[in-house]
Phi, psi and omega in degrees: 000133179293122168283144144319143156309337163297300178335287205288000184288301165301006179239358184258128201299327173258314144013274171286347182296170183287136149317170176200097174309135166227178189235110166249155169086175196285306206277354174064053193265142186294119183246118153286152185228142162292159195302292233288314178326305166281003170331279173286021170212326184249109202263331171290338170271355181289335193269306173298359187260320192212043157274340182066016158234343190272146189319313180270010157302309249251346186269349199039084163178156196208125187269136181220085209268351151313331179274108151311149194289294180304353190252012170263328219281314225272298186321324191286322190304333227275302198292330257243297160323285206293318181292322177254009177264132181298330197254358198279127157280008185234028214263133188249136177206000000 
């Protein structure tokens, strides 16, 4: 049986996955991210995003007051690349 385009949209880890807010930088500016991005590459930010006990699993938003806003901004286009690009030599599963 064939899926539907809703099916798989909801069935692809990151797609389908919940936001997930940070507060990044001295200005705290809010950056959403899908959950599902950091599945496969970062397993300490997969825990804090999607463990469902640490506070911020559970308020879904995380202050990264330490980070710069552009060098989170960057991290994300970066994973963003690596996941939907078909040709990436880095593609993680």
């Amino acid at each position: 049986m064939a899926l539907t385009d809703i099916e798989r949209f909801k069935n692809n880890s990151v797609l389908g996955s919940q936001g997930f807010h940070f507060l990044a930088g001295q200005k705290r500016r809010r950056l959403t991210i899908q959950a599902g991005l950091v599945e496969n590459i970062s397993p300490p930010l997969h825990t804090l995003i999607n463990n469902g006990i640490m506070k911020e699993s559970v308020s879904r938003e995380a202050v990264l007051n330490d980070v710069e806003e552009d060098t989170f901004v960057a991290l994300c286009e970066r994973l963003s690349q690596v996941l939907f690009d078909p040709f990436s030599q880095q593609r993680c599963k």
